[in-house]
N, C-alpha and C positions, 0 to 999 in steps of 0.2 A: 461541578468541576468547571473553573471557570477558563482553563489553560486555550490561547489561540493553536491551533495545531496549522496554521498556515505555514508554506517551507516546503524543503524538500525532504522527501524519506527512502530511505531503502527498505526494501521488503522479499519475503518470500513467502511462498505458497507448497503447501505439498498435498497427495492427496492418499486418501484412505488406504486406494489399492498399493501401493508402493511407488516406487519409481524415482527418478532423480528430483530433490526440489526444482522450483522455478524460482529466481531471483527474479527483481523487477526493480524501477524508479519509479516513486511517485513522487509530484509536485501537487501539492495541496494546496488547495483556496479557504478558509473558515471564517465564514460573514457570520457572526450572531449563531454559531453551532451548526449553521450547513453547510455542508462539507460541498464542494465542487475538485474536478481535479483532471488530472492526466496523466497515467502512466504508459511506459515503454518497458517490455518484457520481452523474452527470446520467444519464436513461435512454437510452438508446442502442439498446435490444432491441423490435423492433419488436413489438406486440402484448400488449406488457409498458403495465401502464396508469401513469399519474403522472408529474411532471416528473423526480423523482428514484426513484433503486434504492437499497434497503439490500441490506446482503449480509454473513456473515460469515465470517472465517477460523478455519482451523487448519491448524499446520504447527509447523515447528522452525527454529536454525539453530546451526550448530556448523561449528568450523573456519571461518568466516568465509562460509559458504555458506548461506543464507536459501531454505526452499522455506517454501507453504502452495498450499490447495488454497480457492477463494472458493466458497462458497454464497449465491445470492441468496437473498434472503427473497422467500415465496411465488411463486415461478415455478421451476416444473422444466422444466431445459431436454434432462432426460435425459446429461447431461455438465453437470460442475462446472470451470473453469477451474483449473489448475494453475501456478504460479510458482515457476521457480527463480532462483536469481541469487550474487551475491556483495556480499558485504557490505565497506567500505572497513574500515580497522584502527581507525578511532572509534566506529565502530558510527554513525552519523552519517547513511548515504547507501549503498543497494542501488539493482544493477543486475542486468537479467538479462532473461529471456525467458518468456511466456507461452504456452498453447497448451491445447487440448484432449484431454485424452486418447484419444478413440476418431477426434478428425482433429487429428493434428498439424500439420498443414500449416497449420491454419488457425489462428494466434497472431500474435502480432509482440513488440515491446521493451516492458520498464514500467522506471519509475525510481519509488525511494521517499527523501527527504530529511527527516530529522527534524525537527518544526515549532520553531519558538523558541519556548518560554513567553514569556504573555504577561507574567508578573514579571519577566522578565529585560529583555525590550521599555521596563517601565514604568520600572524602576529604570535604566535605561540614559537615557529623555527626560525624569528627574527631574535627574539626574548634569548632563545637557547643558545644562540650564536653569540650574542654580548655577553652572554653568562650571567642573563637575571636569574 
């Protein structure tokens, strides 16, 4: 798969035990299939201070399959989250599974959808306005 997945995406995460998803923002980097990045998420970790968490990645993907591994910014939780998934053949939209390396058991599903620029957005309610 040769799709750059550089850009921005939305995403959510949920996890095994139940509970409300977490949405997030990611802004992806993709040099040659290594993923770099930065997302922003609502805080969810208890004793973690601020309404929201940054965090950033690194990872790859090739053959259609998407891992990275998230780093929050300033809280070490001793385990960094790990994501693998599959990516669709547009590059468009990954699926896949979360989980901690030293407790795997304890992950659940994320899904990632490419954001739509907002150029695309504007020139689209320009179009709609003249009535192309």
């Amino acid at each position: 798969m040769s799709n750059n997945l550089t850009g921005p995406w939305k995403g959510r995460f949920d996890y095994d035990t139940g509970g409300k998803p977490v949405a997030f923002e990611l802004e992806l980097v993709d040099v040659a299939g290594q993923l770099s990045g930065q997302i922003v998420e609502p805080n969810m970790i208890k004793g973690a201070k601020g309404d929201t968490l940054m965090a950033s990645i690194e990872g790859s993907h090739d053959g259609g399959t998407i891992r990275f591994v998230k780093y929050y910014s300033g809280l070490d939780q001793g385990d960094d989250p790990a994501y693998e998934g599959q990516l669709n053949a547009t590059g468009t939209r990954a699926s896949g599974r979360w989980s901690f390396p030293t407790e795997p058991s304890w992950g659940g599903r994320f899904v990632l959808i490419r954001a739509v620029k907002a150029k695309v957005k504007r020139r689209m309610s320009v179009e709609a306005a003249v009535g192309k």
